[in-house]
C-alpha positions as CSV (number, residue, x, y, z in Angstrom):
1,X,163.6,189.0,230.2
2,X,162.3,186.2,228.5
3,X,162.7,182.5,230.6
4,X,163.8,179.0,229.0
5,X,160.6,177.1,227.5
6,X,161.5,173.6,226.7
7,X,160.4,173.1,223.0
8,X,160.6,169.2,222.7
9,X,157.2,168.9,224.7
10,X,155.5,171.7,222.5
11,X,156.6,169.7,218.7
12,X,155.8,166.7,220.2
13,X,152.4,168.1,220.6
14,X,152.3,169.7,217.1
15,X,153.6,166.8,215.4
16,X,150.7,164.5,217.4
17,X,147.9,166.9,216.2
18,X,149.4,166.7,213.0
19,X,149.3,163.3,212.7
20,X,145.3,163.1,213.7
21,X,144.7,165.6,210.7
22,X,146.5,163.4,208.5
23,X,144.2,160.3,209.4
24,X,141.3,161.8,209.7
25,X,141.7,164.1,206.2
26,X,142.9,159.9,204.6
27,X,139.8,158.4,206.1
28,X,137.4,160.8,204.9
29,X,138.9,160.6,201.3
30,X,138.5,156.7,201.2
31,X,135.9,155.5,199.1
32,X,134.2,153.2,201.0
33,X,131.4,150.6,199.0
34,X,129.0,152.5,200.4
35,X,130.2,155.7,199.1
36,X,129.5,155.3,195.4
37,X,127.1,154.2,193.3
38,X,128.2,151.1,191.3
39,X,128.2,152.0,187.4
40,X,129.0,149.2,185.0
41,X,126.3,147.6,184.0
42,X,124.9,144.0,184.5
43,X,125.8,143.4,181.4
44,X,129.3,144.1,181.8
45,X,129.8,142.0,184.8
46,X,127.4,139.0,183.1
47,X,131.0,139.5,180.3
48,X,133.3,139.8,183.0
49,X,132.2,136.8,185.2
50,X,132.1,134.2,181.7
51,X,135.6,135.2,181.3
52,X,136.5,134.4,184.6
53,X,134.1,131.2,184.7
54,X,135.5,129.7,181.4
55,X,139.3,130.8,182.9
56,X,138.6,128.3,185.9
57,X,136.5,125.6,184.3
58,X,139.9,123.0,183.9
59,X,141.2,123.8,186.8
60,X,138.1,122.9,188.6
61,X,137.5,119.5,186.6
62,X,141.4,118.7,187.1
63,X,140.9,119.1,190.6
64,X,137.7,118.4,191.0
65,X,136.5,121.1,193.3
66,X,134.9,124.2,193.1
67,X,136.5,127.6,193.1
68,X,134.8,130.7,194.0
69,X,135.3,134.6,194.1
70,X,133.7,138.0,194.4
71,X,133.5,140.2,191.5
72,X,133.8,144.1,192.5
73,X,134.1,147.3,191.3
74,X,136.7,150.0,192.3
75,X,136.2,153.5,192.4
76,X,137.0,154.5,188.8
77,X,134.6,152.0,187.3
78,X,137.1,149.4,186.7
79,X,135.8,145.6,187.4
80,X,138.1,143.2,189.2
81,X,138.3,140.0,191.3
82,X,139.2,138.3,194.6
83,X,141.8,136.2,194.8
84,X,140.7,132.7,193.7
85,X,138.8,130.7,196.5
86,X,139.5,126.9,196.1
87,X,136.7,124.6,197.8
88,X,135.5,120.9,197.9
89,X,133.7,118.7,196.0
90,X,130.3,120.2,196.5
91,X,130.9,123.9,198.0
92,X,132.8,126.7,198.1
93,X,133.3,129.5,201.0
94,X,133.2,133.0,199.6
95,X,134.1,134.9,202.4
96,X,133.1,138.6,203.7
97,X,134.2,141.0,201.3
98,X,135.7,144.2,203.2
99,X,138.1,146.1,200.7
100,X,138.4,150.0,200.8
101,X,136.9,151.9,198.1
102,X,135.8,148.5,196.4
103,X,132.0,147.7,195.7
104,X,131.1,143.9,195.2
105,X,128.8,143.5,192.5
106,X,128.6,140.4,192.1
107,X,130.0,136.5,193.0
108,X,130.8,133.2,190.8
109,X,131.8,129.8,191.3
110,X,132.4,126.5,189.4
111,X,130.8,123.2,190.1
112,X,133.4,121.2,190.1
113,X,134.2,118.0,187.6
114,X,131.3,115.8,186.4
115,X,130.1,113.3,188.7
116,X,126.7,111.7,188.3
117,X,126.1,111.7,192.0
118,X,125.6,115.3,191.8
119,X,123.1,117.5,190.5
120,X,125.7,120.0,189.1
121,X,124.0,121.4,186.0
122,X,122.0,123.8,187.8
123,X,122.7,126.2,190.9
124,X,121.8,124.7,193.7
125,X,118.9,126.3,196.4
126,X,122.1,127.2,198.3
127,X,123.7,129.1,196.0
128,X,120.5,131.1,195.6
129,X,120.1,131.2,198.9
130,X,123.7,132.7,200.0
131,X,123.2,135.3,196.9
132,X,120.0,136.9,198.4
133,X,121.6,136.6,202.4
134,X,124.7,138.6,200.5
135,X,122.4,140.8,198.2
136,X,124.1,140.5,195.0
137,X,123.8,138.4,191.8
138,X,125.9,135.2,191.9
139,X,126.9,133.5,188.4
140,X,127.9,129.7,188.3
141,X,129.7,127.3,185.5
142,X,128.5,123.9,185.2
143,X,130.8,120.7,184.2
144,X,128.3,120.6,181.0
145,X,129.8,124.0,180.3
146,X,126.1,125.9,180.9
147,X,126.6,129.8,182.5
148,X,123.6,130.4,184.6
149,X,123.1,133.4,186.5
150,X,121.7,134.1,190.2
151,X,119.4,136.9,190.4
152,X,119.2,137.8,194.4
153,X,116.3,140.1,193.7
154,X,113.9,138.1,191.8
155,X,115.0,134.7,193.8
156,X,115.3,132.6,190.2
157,X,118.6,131.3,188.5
158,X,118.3,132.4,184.9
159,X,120.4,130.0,182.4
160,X,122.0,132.4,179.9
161,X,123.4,129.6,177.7
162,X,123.8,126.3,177.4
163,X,125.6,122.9,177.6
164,X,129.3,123.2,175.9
165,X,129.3,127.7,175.9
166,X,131.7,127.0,178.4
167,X,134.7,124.5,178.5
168,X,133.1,121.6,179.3
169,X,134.7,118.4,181.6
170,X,135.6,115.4,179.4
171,X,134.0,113.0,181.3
172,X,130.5,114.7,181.5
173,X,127.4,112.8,180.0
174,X,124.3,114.5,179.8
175,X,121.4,113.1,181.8
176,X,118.3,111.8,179.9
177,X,116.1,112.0,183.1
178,X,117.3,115.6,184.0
179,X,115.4,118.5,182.9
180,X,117.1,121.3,182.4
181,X,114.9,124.8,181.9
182,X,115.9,127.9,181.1
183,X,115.3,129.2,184.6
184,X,114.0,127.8,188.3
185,X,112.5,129.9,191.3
186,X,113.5,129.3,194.6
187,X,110.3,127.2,195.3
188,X,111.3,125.2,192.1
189,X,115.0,124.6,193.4
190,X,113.3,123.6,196.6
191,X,111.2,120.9,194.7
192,X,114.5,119.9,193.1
193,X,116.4,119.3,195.8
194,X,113.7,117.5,198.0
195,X,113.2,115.3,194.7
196,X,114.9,112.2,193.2
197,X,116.7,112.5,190.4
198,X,117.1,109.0,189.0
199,X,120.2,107.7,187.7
200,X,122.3,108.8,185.0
């Protein structure tokens, strides 16, 4: 003779264990950055980060702050972007990136409008700085329209064009006693920034 056994406790239990298969089996399947090995090439995100850069420049002037965001890739090789960081006159918080089975590869941020006051045609030794403390190349717009890129690894900023490749603020005017190379290291940006920079 066979007795009664309440079934309601026993598919709870099923259902439960279930349900812990499930997340574990959808954890483990998550790409996480770590997971992959990033495969577009610099070149590709040096492409997609103008195209964002020149997409913000008025914006920026008109509002005369900088904007800022992380480029990334997913897990198919597709390049993408934050969501648009807007911040003051003379910075911009790019905050920690944390997106499942998305690798940053790379930030970018505008300087702003044109505003003699600021040294604004090249990356700043904080921008270089925060690029090597995150580990990833940084690319900046200028308000004289140059495209510079920060290389974490080699501590320099490389300019890879010059004044007017990008859209370029209306009321900039060049600076006679700036000199503008085609790259700095960071002991050159330090130099820079302790130094004065004359009037424009």
């Amino acid at each position: 003779m066979f007795r009664n056994v309440p079934s309601t406790p026993l598919i709870l239990g099923l259902c439960a264990l279930l349900w812990v298969v499930l997340v574990l089996r959808a954890g483990m399947s998550t790409k996480e950055p770590e997971d992959f090995v990033t495969t577009v090439s610099q070149g590709e995100v040096q492409t997609f980060a103008r195209e964002q850069l020149a997409a913000l420049q008025q914006r920026s002037f008109s509002e005369d702050i900088e904007l800022c965001g992380v480029i990334f890739e997913d897990s198919d090789g597709a390049l993408g972007s934050t969501t648009i960081l807007p911040g003051d006159r003379a910075s911009c918080d790019i905050r920690f990136f944390d997106e499942p089975g998305m690798a940053p590869v790379a930030s970018f941020h505008t300087h702003g409008a044109y505003g003699p006051e600021f040294d604004s045609e090249v990356p700043s030794l904080l921008d270089l700085q925060s690029d090597i403390a995150s580990r990833m190349d940084g690319y900046v717009s200028t308000p004289g329209g140059r495209f510079w890129r920060v290389d974490w690894q080699s501590e320099e900023v490389v300019q890879i064009c010059g004044e007017g490749c990008l859209p370029q603020d209306p009321t900039y005017r060049p600076c006679a006693g700036d000199r503008v190379v085609g790259q700095f290291s960071i002991h050159e940006l330090e130099k820079r920034a302790r130094g004065d920079l004359g009037s424009c």
